[in-house]
C-alpha positions in Angstrom: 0.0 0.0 0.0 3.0 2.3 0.2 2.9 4.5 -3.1 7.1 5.1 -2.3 7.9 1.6 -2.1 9.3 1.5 -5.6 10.9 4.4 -5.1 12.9 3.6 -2.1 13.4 -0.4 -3.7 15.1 1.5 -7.0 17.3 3.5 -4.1 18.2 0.4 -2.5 19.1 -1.9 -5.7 21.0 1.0 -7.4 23.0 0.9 -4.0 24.6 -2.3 -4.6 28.1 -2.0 -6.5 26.7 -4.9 -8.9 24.0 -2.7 -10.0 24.5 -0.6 -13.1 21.1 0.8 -13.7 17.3 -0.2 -12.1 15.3 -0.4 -15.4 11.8 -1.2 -13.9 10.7 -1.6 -10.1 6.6 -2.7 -10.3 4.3 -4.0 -7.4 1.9 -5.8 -8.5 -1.0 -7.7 -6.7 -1.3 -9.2 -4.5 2.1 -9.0 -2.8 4.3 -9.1 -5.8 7.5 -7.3 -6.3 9.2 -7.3 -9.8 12.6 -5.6 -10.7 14.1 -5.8 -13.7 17.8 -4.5 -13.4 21.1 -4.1 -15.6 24.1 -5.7 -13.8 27.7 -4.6 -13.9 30.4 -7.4 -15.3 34.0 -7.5 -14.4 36.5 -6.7 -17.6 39.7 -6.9 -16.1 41.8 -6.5 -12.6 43.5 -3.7 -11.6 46.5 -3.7 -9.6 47.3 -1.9 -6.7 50.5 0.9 -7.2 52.1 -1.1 -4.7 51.5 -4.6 -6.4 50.1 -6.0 -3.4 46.4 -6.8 -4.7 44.0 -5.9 -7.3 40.8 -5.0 -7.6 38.2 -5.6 -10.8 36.2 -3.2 -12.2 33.7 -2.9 -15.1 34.2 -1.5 -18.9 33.9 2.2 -17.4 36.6 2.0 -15.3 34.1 1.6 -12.3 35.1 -0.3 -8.8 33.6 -3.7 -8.4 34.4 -5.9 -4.9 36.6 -8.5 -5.3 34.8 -11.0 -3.2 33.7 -12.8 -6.5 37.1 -13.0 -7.5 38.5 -14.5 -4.1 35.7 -17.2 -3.4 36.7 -19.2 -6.7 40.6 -17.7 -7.5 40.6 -19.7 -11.2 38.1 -16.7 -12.3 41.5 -14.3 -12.1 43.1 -16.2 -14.8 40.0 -15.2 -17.1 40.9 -11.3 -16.8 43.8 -9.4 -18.2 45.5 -7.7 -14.9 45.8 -4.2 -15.7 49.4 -3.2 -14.6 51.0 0.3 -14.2 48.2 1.8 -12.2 48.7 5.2 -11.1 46.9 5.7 -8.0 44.9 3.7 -5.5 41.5 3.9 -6.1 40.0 7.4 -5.4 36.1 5.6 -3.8 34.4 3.1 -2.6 33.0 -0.2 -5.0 30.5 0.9 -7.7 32.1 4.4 -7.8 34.8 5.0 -10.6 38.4 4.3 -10.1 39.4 7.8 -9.8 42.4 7.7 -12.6 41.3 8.1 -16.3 44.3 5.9 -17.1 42.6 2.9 -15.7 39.4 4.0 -17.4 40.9 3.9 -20.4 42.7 0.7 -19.7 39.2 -0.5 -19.1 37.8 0.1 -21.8 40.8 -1.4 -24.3 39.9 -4.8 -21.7 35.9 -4.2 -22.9 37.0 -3.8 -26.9 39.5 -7.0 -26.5 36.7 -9.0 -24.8 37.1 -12.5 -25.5 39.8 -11.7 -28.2 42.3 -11.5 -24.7 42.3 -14.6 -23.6 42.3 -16.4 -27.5 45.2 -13.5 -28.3 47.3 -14.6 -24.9 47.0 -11.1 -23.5 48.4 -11.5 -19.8 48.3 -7.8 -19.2 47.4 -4.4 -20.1 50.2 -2.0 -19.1 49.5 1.7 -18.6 52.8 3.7 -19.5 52.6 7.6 -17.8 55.1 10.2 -18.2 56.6 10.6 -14.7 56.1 14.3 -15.2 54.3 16.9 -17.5 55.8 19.8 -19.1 54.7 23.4 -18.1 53.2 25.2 -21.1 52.6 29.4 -21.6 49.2 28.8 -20.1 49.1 25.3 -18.1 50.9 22.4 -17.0 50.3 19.9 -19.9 50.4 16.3 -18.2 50.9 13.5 -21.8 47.9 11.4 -22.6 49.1 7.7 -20.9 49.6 5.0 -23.6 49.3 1.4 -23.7 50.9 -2.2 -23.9 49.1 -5.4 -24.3 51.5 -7.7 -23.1 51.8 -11.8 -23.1 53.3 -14.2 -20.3 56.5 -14.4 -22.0 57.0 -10.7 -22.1 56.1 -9.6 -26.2 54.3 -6.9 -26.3 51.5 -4.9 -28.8 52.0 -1.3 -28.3 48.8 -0.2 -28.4 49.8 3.8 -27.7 47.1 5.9 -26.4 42.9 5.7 -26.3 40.3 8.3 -27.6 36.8 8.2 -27.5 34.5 8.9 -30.5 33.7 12.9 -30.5 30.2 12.5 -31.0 29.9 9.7 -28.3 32.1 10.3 -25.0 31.6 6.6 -24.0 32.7 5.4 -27.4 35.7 4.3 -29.0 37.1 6.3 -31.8 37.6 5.0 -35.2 41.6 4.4 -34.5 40.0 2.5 -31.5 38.7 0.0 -34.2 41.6 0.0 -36.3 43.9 -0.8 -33.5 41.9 -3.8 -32.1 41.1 -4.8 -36.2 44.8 -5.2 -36.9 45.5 -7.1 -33.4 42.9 -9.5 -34.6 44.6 -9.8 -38.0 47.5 -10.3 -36.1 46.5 -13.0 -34.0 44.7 -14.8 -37.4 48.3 -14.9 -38.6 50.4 -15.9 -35.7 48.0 -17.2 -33.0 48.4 -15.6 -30.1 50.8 -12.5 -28.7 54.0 -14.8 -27.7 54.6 -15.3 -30.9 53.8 -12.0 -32.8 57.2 -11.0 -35.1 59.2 -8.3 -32.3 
């Protein structure tokens, strides 16, 4: 009977870390409660600055628990561990690392998807400039660019990430053509170990 029962349900699911968006909260009679949600999934593992830990997070870059990842440990080996990191992150799980580095890192781990793990992609290094360099009007900090690296060490430079100026949460079209000719790649040789150096 409470007409803000829905309401405060949609506040409580959206809550949850796992939760990326409440489509639908209905009550429905005679004591029915249907919610239809959209759930966050894990796209690779972050680790810590000081290499002691990781934590997943989703395509945007946003913080996920890592409980999943500790109850059943062969489910780390299905993520490429995102290396390089800059900072710890910034808030709490379901907020966004904090870093656009690792959001960008992210969202090469989303493009790969299952092109990763049949490419041997181990990692996904983030290289930063340890410094900017002080322009006539502002400190200009270098865009961070990117490695995809294998277990025995080769790596696909994969340089920097843009997103698509008429979509922010896009890729770019040199987005495409990056992870086109790392598929090409992998069609030809198999998997990263063994791309030509």
């Amino acid at each position: 009977m409470d007409k803000k029962l829905p309401e405060r349900l949609a506040a409580a699911f959206a809550a949850n870390p796992w939760v990326e968006r409440v489509r639908k909260v209905q009550i429905r009679y005679p004591a029915e409660v249907y919610v239809e949600l959209d759930y966050r999934s894990p796209v690779c593992l972050v680790e810590l600055p000081n290499g002691e830990g990781f934590y997943p997070v989703d395509a945007y870059g946003i913080l996920l628990p890592p409980d999943y990842f500790m109850a059943d440990t062969e489910r780390i080996h299905l993520f490429p561990l995102v290396t390089g990191t800059p900072s710890n992150p910034m808030g709490s799980y379901g907020d966004a690392w904090g870093n656009s580095a690792v959001g960008k890192a992210a969202r090469i781990a989303a493009m790969l998807g299952e092109d990763a793990k049949i490419g041997g992609v181990a990692s996904i290094r983030i290289l930063t400039e340890p410094k900017g360099t002080l322009s006539t009007f502002r400190w200009e900090v270098p865009p961070p660019e990117f490695q995809l690296v294998a277990e025995n060490g080769r790596v696909f430079h994969w340089g920097t990430f843009g997103f698509s100026p008429e979509n922010p949460l896009l890729p770019d079209l040199k987005e495409e053509a990056k992870l086109e000719n790392f598929r090409k790649l992998i069609g030809v040789h198999g998997t990263l170990d063994q791309f030509p150096e």
